[in-house]
MMTF fields as JSON, N, C-alpha, C and O atoms, coordinates in Angstrom:
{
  "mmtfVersion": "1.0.0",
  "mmtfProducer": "UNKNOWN",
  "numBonds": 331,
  "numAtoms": 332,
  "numGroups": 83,
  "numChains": 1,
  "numModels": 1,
  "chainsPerModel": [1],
  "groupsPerChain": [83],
  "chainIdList": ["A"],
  "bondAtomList": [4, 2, 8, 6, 12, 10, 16, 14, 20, 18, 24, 22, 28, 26, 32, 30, 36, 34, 40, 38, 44, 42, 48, 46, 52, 50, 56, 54, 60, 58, 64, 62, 68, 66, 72, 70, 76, 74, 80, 78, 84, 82, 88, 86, 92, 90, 96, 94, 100, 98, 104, 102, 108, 106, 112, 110, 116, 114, 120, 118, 124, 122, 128, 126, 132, 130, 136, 134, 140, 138, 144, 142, 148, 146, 152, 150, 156, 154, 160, 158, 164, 162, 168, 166, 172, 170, 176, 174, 180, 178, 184, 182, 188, 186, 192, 190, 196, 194, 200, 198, 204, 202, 208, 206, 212, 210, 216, 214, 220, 218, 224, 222, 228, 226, 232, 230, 236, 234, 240, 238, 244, 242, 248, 246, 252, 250, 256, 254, 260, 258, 264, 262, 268, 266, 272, 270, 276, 274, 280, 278, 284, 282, 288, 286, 292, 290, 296, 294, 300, 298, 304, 302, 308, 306, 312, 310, 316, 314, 320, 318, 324, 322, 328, 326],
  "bondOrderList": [1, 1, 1, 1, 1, 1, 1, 1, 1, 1, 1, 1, 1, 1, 1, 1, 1, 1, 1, 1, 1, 1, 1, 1, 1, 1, 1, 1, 1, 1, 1, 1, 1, 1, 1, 1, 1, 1, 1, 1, 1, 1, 1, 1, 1, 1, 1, 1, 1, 1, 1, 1, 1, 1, 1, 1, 1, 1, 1, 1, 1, 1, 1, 1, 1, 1, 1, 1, 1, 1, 1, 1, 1, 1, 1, 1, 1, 1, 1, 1, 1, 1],
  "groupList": [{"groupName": "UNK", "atomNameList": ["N", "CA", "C", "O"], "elementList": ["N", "C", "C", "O"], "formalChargeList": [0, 0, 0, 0], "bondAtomList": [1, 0, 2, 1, 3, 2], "bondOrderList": [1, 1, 2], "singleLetterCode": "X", "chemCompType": "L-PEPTIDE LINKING"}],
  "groupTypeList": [0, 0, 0, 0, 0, 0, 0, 0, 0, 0, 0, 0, 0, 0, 0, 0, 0, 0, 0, 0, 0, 0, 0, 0, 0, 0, 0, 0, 0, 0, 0, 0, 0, 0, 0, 0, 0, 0, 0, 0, 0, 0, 0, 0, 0, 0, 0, 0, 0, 0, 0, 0, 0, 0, 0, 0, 0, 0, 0, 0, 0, 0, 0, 0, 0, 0, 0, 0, 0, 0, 0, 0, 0, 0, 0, 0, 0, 0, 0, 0, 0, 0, 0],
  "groupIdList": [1, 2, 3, 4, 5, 6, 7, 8, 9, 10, 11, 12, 13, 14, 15, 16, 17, 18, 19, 20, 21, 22, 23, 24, 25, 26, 27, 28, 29, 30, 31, 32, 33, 34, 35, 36, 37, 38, 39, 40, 41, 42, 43, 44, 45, 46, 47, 48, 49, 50, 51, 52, 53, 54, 55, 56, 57, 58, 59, 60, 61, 62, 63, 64, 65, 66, 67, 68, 69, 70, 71, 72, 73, 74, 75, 76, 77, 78, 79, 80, 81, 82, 83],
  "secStructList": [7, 7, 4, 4, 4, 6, 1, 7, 7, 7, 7, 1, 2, 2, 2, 2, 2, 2, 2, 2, 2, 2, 2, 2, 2, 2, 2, 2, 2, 2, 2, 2, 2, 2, 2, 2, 2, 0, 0, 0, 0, 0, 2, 2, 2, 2, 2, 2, 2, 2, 2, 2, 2, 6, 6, 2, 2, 2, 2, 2, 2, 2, 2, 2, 2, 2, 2, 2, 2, 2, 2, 2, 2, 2, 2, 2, 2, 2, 2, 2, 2, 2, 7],
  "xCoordList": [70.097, 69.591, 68.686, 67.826, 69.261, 67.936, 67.106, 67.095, 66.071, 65.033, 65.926, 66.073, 66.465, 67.172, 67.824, 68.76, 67.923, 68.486, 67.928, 68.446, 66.254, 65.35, 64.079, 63.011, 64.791, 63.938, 64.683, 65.863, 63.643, 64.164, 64.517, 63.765, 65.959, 66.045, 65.79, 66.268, 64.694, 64.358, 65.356, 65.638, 65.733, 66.752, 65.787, 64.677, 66.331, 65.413, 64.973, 63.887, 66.104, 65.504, 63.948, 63.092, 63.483, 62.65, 61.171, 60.052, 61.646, 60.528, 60.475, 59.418, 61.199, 60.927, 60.148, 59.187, 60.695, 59.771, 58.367, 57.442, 58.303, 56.933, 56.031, 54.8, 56.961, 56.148, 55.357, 54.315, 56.213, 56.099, 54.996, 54.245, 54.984, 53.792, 52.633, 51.647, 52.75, 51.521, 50.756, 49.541, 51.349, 51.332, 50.889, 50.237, 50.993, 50.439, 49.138, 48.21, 49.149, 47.814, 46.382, 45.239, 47.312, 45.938, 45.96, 45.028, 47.204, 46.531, 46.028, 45.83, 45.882, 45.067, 43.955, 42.997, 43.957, 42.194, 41.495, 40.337, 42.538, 41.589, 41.581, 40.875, 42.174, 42.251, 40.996, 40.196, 40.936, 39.982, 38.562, 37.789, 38.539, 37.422, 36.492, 35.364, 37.669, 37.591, 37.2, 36.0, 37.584, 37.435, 35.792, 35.09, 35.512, 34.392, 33.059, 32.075, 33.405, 32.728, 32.347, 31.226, 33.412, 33.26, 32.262, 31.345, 32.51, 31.727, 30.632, 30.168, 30.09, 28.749, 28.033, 26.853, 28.604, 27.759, 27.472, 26.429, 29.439, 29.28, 29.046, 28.581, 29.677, 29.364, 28.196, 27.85, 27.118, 26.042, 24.901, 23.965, 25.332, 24.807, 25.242, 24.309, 26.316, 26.936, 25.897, 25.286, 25.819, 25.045, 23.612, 22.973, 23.099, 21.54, 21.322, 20.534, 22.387, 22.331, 22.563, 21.714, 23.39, 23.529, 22.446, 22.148, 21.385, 20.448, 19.231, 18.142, 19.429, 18.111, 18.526, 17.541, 19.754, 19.61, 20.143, 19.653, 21.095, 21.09, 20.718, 21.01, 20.034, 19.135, 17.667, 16.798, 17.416, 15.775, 16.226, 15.523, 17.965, 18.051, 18.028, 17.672, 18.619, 19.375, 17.874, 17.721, 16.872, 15.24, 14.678, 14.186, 15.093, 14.367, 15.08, 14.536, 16.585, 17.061, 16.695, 16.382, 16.539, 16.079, 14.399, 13.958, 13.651, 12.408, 12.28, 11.269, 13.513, 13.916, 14.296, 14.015, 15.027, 15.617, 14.204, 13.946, 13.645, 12.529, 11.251, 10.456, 11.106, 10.111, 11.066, 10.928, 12.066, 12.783, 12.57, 12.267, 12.866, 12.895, 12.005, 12.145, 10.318, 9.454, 9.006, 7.862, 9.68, 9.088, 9.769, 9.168, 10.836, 11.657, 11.012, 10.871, 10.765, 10.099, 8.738, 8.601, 7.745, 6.731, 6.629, 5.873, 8.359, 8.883, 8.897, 8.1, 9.887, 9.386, 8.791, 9.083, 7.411, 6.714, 5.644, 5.059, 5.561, 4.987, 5.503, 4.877, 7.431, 7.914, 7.277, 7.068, 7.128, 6.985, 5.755, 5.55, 4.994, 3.042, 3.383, 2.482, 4.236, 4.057, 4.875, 4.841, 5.634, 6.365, 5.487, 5.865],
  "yCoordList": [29.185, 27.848, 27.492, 28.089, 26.197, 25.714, 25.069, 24.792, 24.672, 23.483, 22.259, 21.711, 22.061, 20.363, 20.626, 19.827, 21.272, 21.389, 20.983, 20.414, 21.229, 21.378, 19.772, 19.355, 19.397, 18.287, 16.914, 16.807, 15.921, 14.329, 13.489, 13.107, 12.839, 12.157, 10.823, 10.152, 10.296, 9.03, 7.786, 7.976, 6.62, 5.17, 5.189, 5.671, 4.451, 3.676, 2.526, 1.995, 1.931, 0.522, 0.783, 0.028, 2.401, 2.568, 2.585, 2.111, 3.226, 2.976, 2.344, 2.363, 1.038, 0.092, -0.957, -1.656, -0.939, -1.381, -1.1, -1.912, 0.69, 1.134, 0.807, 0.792, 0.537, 0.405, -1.279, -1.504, -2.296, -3.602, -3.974, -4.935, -2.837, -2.833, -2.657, -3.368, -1.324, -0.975, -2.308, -2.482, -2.933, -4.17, -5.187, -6.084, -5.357, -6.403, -6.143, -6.949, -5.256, -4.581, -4.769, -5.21, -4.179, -4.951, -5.852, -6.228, -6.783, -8.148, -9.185, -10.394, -8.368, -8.463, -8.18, -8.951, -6.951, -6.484, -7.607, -8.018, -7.867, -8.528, -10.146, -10.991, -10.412, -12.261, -12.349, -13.284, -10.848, -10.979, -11.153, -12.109, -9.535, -9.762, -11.327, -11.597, -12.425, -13.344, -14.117, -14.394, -14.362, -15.09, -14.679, -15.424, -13.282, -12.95, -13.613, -14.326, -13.216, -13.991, -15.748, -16.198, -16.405, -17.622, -18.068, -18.851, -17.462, -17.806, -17.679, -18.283, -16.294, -15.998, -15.983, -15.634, -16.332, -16.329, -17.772, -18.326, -18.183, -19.47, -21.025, -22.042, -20.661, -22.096, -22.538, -23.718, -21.045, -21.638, -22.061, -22.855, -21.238, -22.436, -23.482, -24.085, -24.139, -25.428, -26.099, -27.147, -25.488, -26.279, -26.035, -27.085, -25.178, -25.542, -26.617, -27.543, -26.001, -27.112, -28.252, -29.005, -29.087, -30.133, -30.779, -31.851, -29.92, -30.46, -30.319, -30.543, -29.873, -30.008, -31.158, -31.719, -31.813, -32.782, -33.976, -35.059, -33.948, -34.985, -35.537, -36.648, -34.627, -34.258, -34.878, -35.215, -35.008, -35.666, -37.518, -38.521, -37.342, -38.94, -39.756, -40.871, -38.573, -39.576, -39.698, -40.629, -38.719, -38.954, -40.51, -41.438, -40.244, -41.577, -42.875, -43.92, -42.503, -43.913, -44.264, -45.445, -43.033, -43.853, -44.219, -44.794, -43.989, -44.342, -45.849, -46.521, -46.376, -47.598, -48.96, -50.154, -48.054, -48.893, -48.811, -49.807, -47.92, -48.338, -49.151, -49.717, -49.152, -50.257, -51.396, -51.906, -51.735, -53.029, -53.836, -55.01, -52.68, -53.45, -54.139, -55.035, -53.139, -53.472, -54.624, -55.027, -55.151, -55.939, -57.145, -58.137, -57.35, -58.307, -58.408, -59.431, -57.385, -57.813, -58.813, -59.92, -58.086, -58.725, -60.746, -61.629, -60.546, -61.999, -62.69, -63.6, -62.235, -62.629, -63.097, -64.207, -62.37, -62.624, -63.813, -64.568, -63.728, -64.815, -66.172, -67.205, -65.822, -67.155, -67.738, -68.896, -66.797, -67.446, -68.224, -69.332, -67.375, -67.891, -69.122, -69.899, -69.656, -70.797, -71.474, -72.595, -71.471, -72.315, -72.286, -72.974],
  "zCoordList": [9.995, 10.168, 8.999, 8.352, 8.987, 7.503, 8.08, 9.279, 6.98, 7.554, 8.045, 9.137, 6.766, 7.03, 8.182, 8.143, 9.232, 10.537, 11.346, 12.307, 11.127, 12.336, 11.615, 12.062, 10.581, 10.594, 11.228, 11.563, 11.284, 11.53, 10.833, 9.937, 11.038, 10.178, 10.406, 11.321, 9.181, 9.699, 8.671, 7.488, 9.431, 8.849, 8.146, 8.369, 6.911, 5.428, 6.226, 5.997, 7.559, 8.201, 8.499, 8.039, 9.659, 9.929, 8.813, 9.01, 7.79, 6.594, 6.256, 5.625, 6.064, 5.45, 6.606, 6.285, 7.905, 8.877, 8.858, 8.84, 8.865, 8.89, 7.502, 7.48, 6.289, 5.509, 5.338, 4.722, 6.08, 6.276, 6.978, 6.813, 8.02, 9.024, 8.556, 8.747, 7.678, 7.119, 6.105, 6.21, 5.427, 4.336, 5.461, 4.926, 6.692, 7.759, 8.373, 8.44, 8.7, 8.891, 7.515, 7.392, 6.847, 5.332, 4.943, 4.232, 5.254, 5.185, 6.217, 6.093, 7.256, 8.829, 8.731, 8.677, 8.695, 8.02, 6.778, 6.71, 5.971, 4.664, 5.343, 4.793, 6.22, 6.941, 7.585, 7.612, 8.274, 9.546, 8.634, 8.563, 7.819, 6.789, 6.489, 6.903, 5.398, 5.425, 6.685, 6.685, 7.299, 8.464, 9.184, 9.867, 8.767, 9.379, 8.105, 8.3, 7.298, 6.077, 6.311, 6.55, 6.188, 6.403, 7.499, 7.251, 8.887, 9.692, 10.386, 11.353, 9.372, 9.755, 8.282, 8.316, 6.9, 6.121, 5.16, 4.812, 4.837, 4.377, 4.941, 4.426, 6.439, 7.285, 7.612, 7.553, 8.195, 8.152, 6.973, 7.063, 5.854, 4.862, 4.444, 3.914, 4.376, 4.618, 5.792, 5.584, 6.787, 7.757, 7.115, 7.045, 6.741, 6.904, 5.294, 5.101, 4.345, 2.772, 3.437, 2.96, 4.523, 4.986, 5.317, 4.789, 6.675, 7.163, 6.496, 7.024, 5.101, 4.072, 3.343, 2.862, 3.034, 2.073, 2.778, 2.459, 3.709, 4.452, 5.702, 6.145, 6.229, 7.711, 6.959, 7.762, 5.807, 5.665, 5.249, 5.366, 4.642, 4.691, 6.015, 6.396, 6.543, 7.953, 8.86, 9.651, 8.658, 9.341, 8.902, 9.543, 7.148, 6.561, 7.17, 7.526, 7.2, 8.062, 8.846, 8.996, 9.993, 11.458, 11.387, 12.382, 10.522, 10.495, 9.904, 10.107, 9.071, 8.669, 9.523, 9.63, 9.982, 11.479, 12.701, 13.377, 12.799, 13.625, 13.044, 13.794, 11.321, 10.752, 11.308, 12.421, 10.378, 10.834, 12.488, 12.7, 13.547, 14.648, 15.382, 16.214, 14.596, 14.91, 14.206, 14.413, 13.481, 12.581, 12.833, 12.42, 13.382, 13.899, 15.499, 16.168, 15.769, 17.497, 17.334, 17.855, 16.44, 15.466, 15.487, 15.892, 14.532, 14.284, 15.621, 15.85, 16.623, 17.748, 18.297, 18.741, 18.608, 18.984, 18.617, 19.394, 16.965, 16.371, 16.716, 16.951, 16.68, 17.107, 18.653, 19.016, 19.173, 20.557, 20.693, 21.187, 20.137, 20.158, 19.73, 20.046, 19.175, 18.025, 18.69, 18.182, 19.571, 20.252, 21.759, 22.707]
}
């Protein structure tokens, strides 16, 4: 008896499957990687760079809109005294 008797023979289909698999897996691992990156390191600075440069405009707006309304209620009121 030889070796090549007592070994397995594996299809080229099967290696080439197994080797396909293996190539999915690392680019599973490297997606997930990414994916883990994005969402715990780059999104939330996107969010906090957001609410430092446009989180102090959008404060100054609504502090605009509340001079204005008060200042038109103001008008108002003057109109009325005077009528």
């Amino acid at each position: 008896m030889s070796d090549d008797s007592n070994s397995i023979n594996v299809s080229p289909e099967f290696k080439q499957l197994s080797e396909e698999c293996e190539l999915l897996k690392e680019e599973l691992a490297a997606l997930f990687a990414e994916w883990e990156e994005l969402t715990q390191v780059v999104i939330p600075n996107i969010e906090a760079d957001y609410v430092v440069k446009i989180g102090t405009l959008q404060h100054e707006l609504l502090q605009i809109q509340i001079d204005i309304q008060r200042t038109k209620r103001e008008i108002d009121l003057i109109q009325a005294a005077i009528n």
